[in-house]
C-alpha positions in Angstrom: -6.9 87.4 45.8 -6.8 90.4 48.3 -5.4 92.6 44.8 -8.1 91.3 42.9 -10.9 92.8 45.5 -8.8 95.7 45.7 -8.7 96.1 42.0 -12.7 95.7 42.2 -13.5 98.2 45.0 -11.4 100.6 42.7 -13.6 100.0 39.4 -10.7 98.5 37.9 -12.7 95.4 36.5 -10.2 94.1 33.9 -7.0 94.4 36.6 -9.4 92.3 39.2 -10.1 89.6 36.7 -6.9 89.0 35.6 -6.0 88.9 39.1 -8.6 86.7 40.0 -7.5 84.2 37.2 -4.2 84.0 38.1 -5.2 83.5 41.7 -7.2 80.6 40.3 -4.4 79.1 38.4 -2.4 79.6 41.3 -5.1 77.8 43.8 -5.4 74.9 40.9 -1.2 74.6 41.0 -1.5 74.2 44.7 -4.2 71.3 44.8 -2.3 69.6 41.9 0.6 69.4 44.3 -1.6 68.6 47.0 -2.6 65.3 45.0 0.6 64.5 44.0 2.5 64.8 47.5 -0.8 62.6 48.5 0.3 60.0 45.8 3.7 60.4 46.8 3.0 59.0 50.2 0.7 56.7 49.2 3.2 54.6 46.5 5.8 55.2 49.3 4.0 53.7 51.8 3.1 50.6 49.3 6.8 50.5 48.7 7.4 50.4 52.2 4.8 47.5 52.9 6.1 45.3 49.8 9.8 46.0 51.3 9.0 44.7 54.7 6.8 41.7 52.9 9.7 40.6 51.2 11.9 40.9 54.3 9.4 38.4 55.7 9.4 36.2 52.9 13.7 36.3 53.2 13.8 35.9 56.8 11.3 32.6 56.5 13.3 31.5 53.8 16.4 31.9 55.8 15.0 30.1 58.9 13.7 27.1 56.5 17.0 26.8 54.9 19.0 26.6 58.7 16.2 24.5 59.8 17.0 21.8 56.7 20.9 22.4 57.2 19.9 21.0 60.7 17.9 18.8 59.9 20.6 16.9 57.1 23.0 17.6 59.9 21.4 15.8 62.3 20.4 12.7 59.7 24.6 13.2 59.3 25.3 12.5 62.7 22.5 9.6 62.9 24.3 8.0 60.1 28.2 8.5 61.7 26.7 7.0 64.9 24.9 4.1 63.7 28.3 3.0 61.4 30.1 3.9 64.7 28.2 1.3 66.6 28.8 -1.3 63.8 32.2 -1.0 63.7 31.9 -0.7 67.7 29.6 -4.2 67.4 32.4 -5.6 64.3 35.3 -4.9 66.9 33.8 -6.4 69.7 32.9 -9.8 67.8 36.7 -9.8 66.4 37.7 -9.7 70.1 35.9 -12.5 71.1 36.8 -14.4 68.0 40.5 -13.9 68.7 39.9 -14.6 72.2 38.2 -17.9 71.3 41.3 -19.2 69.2 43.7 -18.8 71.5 41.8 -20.6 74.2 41.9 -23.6 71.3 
């Protein structure tokens, strides 16, 4: 831009013009860039959001799955306990049968 007013103050009109539209172009170049560094950050930045959404939605997923795997665990152990008190209960009637006979 400074060659194109130096162009004018020397009467060279044509020089200054051409000048001036390149500067233009140049100046229009810039902007464009300008906009698409802009929409650069801004899909980066929705990329970045959607990637820490779906690290959510993973890590919840993740806890819910443990949280069943301890929860059928625990049923597990409900169930080995209760059949360990019936055998306990099965045992203790068996003794007391046998006991019973040999006082016969």
């Amino acid at each position: 831009m400074a060659q194109a007013k130096s162009a004018l103050a020397a009467g060279n009109f044509a020089e200054a013009k051409r000048l001036a539209k390149q500067a233009e172009k140049n100046l229009k170049a810039v902007e464009e860039a300008i906009e698409d560094l802009e929409e650069a950050k801004e899909e980066a930045e929705e990329l970045k959001e959607e990637q820490e959404e779906k690290e959510r939605e993973a890590k919840e997923e993740q806890e819910e799955k443990l949280k069943e795997e301890a929860e059928q665990e625990a049923e597990r152990l409900e169930k080995e306990r209760e059949k360990a008190e019936e055998d306990a209960h099965e045992a203790e009637e068996k003794l007391r049968e046998a006991g019973n006979k040999d006082e016969d």
